[in-house]
N, C-alpha and C positions, 0 to 999 in steps of 0.2 A: 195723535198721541203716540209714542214710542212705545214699541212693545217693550221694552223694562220695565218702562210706568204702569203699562197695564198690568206686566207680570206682578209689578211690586202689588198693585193694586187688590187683584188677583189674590195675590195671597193675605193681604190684611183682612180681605173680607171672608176668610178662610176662617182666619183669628180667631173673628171679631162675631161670627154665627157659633164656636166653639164659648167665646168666653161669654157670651151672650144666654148660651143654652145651661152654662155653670152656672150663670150668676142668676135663673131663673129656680133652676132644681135646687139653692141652695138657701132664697126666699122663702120657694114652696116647702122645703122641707122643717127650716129652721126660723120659719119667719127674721129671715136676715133683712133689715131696712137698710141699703148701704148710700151712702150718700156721693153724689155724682162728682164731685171733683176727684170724692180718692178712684173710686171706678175709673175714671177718666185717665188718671195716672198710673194706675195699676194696669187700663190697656195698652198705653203709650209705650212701659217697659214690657209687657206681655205678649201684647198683639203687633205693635209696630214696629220696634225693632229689630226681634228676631227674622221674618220676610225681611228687612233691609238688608241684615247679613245674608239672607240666602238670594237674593238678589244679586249682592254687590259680588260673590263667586262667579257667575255668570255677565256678571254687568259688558265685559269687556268683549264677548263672543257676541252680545246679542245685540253689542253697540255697532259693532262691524257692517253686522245683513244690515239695517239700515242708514249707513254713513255714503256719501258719496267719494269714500277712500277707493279709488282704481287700481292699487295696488291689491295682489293678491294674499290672501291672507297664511301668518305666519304660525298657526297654532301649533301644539300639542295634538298629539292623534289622528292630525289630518292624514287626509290617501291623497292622491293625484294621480289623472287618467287623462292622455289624451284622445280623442275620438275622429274620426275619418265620417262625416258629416255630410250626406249629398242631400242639397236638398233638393225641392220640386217648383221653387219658386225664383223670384228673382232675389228677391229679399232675403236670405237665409235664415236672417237674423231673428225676423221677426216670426219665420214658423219657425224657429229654435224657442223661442218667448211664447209662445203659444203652444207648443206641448208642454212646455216646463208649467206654464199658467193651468194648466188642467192637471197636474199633480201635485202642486207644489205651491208654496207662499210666496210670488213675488215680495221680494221688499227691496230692489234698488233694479234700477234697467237704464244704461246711457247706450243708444241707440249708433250714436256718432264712434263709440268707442269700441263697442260688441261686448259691453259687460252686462253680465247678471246676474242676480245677488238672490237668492232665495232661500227658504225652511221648509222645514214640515211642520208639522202640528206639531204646538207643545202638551203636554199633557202633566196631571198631577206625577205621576209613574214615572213620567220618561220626559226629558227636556227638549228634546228632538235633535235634530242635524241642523248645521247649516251647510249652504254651499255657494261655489260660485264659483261660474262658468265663463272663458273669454271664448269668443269667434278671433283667433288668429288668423285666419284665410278663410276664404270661401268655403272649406270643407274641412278646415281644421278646428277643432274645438278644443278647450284645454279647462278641465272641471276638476275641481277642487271641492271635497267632500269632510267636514269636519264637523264633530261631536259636540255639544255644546259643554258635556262634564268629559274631560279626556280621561277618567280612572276610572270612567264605568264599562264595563268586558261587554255590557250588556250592548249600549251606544258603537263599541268598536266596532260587534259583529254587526250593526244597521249602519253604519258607514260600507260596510263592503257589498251589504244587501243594496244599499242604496245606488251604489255604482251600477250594479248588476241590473238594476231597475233604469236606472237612468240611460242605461245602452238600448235598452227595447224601447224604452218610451221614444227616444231621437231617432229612431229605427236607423240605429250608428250598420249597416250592412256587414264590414266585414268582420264586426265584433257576434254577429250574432252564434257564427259556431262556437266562441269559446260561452256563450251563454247557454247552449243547448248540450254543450261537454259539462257545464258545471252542474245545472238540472241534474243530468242522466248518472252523474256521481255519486 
């Protein structure tokens, strides 16, 4: 199932324990007997549209992470970093997909190409980051870091967090003094 669907999902059932918990206190209190079709449609424009519209603002970021589009993405608010990447195996690739997998949401990996497509956790608060990483060379990496709301200040500053995380996690070597200059700042 696509994470929209669930996000949409996600939030109907958000709704729908809100309009549930109303339409129980408002029984209990005023012996209201309401009759299940109008409920039905009164959650239809209540409960389910509004999550559509707040869906369909993000629909387009979260349809990306998992598209098989190889192209890099064109957002609002993204950063871009390239990284110097030695690894310890022959494969690079796949212990580059394997740190990323112990931090982070895979949601798209083409092996043959050196793409990877991941998230963070979404949360009710905060909608998370997307990202997405090419292996250009053997020790070239090229990570692209974008916000899934671009007008939140709050998202900008965890785009730059995220970079900064994402140099230690790949133990990128020669990035690590400028990570231990910005700590010490």
């Amino acid at each position: 199932m696509k994470f929209t669907v669930r996000l949409y999902l996600y939030w109907v059932s958000i709704f729908l324990t809100f309009f549930a918990g109303i339409l129980l206190v408002v029984y209990l209190l005023w012996d209201f007997r309401p009759v299940l079709w109008q409920v039905g449609i009164v959650f239809f424009i209540v409960g389910m549209i509004p999550p559509a519209i707040i869906t369909l603002f993000v629909a387009k970021r979260l349809d990306y992470m998992e598209s098989d589009d190889v192209d890099p993405p064109s957002f609002s608010g993204q950063r871009t970093e390239r990284f110097h990447f030695k690894g310890h195996t022959r494969q690079p690739f796949d212990e580059v997909l394997q740190r990323v997998d112990r931090q982070w949401i895979i949601s798209y990996s083409d092996r043959k190409k050196g793409i990877l497509k991941f998230r963070t956790d979404a949360r009710m608060a905060a909608w998370g980051l997307g990202g997405y990483i090419k292996m250009e060379d053997k020790e070239t990496l090229l990570a692209i870091v974008y916000p899934i709301r671009p007008r939140s200040q709050r998202e900008q500053l965890m785009v730059g967090q995220l970079l900064i995380l994402m140099k230690s996690v790949l133990g990128c070597e020669d990035n690590m003094q400028f990570i231990l200059a910005a700590h010490s700042t």
